[in-house]
C-alpha positions as CSV (number, residue, x, y, z in Angstrom):
1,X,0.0,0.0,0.0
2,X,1.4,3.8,-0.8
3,X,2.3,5.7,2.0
4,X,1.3,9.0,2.0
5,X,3.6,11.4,0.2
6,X,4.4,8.3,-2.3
7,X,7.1,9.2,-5.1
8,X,6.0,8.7,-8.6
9,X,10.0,8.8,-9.7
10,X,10.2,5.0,-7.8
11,X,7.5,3.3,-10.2
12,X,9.9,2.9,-13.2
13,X,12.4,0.5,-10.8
14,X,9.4,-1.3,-9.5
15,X,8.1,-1.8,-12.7
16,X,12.2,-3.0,-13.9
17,X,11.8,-5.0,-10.7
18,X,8.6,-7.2,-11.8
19,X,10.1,-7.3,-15.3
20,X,13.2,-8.9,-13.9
21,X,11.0,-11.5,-11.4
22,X,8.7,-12.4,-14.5
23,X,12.4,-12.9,-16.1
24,X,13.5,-15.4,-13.9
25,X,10.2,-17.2,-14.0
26,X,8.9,-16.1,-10.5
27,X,6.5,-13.5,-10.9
28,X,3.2,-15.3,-12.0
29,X,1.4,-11.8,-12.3
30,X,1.2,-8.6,-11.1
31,X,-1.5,-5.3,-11.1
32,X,-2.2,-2.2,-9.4
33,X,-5.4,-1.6,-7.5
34,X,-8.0,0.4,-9.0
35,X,-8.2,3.1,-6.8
36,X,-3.9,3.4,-6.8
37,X,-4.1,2.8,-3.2
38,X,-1.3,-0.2,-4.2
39,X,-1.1,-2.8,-5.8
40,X,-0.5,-6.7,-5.3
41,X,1.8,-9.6,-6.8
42,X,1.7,-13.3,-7.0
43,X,5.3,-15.1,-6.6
44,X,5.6,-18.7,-7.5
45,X,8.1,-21.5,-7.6
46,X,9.8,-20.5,-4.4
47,X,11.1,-22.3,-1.0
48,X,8.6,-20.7,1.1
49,X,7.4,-17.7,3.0
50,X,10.5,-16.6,3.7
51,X,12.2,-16.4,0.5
52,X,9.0,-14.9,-0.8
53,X,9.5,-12.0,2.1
54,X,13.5,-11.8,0.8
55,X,12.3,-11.1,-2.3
56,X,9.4,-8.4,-1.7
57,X,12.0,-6.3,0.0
58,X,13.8,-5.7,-2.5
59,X,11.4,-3.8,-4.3
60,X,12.3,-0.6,-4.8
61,X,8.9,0.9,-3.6
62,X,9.8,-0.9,-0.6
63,X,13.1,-0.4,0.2
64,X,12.5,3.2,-0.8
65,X,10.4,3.3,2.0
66,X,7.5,4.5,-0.2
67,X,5.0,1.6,0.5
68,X,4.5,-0.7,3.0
69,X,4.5,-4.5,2.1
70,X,2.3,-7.2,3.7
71,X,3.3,-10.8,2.3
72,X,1.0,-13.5,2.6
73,X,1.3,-17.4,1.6
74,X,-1.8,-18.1,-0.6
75,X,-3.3,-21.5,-0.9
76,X,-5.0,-21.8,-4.1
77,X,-6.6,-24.8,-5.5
C-alpha cells in the first residue's frame, strides 16, 4: 500500500523489478489496484514464505520506503 507522500519517480524501478521477477520465471502476475491505493503480486516457484518475504523487500517501492508491504502465503486450489 502507498504511504502517503508516495514518489512517482520509484514506479519505473518497480516496474524493472517485476520485469526482472517475470524474467526469472517467478512473478506469476502482477497489477495495481483500482483506486492506486497499491497494488498486489503473486510469486511462484519458491522455498517458502520466507524467501517470498527476501524477495518483496527488495522492491524498490519498498526499500524506498515509499510503501508498505504485507506478504501472505496463498493457498490456491
Amino acid at each position: 500500500m502507498r504511504r502517503p507522500g508516495f514518489d512517482e519517480a520509484l514506479v519505473a524501478p518497480h516496474l524493472a523489478f517485476l520485469d526482472d521477477l517475470r524474467a526469472q520465471g517467478v512473478l506469476e502476475l502482477s497489477g495495481g489496484f483500482g483506486d492506486r491505493s497499491g497494488g498486489a503480486y503473486l510469486l511462484h516457484g519458491l522455498s517458502g514464505l520466507e524467501e517470498a518475504r527476501a524477495i518483496a523487500m527488495r522492491d524498490p517501492l519498498v526499500a524506498q520506503g515509499a510503501s508498505d508491504l504485507t506478504v501472505h502465503e496463498w493457498n490456491s486450489r
